[in-house]
N, C-alpha and C positions, 0 to 999 in steps of 0.2 A: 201157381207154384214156382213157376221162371222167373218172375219177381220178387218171391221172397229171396230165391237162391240167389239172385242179382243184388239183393240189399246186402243180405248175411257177405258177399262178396267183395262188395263197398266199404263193409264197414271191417272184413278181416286187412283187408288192403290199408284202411284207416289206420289199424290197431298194431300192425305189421311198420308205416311211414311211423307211427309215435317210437317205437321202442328203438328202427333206426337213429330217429333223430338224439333220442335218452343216450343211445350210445355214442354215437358221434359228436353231437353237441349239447349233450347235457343241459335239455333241453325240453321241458315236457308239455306239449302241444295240448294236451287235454287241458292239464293242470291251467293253463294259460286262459284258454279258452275260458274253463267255469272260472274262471277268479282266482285260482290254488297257487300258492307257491308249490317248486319243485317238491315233487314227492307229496304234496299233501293229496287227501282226498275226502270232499265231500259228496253231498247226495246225489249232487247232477254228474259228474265226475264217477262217482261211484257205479250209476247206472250206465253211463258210456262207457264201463269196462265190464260190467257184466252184458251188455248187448253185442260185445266184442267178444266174448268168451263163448259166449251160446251159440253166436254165429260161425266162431271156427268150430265148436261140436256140431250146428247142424250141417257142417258142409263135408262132414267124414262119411257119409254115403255117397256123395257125390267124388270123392278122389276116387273110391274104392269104384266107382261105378266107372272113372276114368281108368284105372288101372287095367280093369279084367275088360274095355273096350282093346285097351291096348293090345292086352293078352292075345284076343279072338285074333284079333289084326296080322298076330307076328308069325 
């Protein structure tokens, strides 16, 4: 399970430096990558935004589990 939470991690951090860079340099890393001009999206492309999106939903038990650690703590 440490490992999945470790990917989901990897990859929201991924997904998090692309939209940095969308906004600062207008500039889309994915898109680059699969072959896309900015803004387009195909099917490799299209999965590395849905692996990105699932991974910030699977890691909202995990804030929430950071939070109420904090809670107990204060």
């Amino acid at each position: 399970m440490q490992y999945l939470k470790s990917l989901a991690l990897a990859l929201v951090i991924v997904g998090g430096a692309n939209w940095l860079l969308v906004a600062v340099a207008k500039y889309d890393l994915v898109a680059a990558i699969t072959g896309s001009e900015f803004g387009e999206v195909n099917v490799v492309s299209a999965i590395v935004y849905a692996l990105v999106g699932v991974s910030a939903i699977a890691l909202i038990p995990t804030l929430f589990g950071w939070l109420s650690a904090e809670e107990r703590a204060a």
